[in-house]
C-alpha positions as CSV (number, residue, x, y, z in Angstrom):
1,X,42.1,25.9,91.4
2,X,38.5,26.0,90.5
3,X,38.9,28.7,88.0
4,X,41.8,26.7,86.4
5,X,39.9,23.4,86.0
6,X,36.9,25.3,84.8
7,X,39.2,26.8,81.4
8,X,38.7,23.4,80.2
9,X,34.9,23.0,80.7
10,X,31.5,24.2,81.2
11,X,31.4,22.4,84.7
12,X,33.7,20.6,87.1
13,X,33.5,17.7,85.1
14,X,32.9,18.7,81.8
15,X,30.4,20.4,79.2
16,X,27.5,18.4,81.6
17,X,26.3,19.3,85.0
18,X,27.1,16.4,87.8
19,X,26.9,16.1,91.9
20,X,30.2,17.6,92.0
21,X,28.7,20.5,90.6
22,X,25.9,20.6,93.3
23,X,28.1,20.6,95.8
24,X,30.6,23.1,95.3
25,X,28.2,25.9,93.5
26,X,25.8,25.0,96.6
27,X,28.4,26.0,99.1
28,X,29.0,29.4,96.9
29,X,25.4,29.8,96.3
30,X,24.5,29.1,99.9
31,X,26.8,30.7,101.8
32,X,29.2,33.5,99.4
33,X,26.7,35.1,97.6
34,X,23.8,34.5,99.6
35,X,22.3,37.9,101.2
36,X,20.9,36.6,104.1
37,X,24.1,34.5,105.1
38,X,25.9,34.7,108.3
39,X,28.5,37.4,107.5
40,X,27.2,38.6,104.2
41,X,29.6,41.5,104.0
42,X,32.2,39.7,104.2
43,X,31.4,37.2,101.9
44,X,30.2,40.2,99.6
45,X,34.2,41.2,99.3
46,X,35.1,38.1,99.0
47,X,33.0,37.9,96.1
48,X,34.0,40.2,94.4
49,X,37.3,39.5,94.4
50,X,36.3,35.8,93.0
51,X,38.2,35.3,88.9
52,X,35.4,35.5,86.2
53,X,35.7,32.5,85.7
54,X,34.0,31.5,88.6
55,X,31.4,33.9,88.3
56,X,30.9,32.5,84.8
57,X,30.6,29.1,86.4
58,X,28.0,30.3,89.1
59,X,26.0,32.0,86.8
60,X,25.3,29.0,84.6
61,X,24.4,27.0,87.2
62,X,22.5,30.0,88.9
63,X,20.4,29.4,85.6
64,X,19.8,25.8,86.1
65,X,19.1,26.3,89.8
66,X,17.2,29.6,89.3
67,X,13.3,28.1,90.2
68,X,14.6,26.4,93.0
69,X,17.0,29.8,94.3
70,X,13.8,31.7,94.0
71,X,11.7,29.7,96.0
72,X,14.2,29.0,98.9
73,X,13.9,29.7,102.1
74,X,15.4,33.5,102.5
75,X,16.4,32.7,106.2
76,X,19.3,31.4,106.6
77,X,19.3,28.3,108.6
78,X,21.6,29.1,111.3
């Protein structure tokens, strides 16, 4: 679904960043293609498998984000 609505536009809703886009490219970035996540192999495949769409999508806002990714904590919380 997310690749669908993201044919339209640069972001969930629309050609400008919003909270919507926080949250859902904060679960990916947190959790799918975060190394040190619980499970990281599996969410490595999963990955992969993601349309390019998305990975379009996570990139650009990978570049928005990317101070803030670099200086994250590289533990996972739990």
């Amino acid at each position: 679904m997310l690749d669908k609505r993201l044919q339209y536009s640069k972001f969930v809703g629309g050609d400008k960043i919003s909270i919507y886009d926080f949250g859902i490219a904060g679960i990916i970035l947190n959790v799918v293609t975060n190394p040190n996540a619980t499970d990281a192999q599996y969410w490595k495949e999963v990955w992969l498998k993601a349309p390019s769409g998305v990975k379009k999508y996570i990139g650009q806002v990978s570049e928005i984000l990317k101070e803030y990714l670099e200086k994250r904590n590289t533990k996972y919380p739990y």
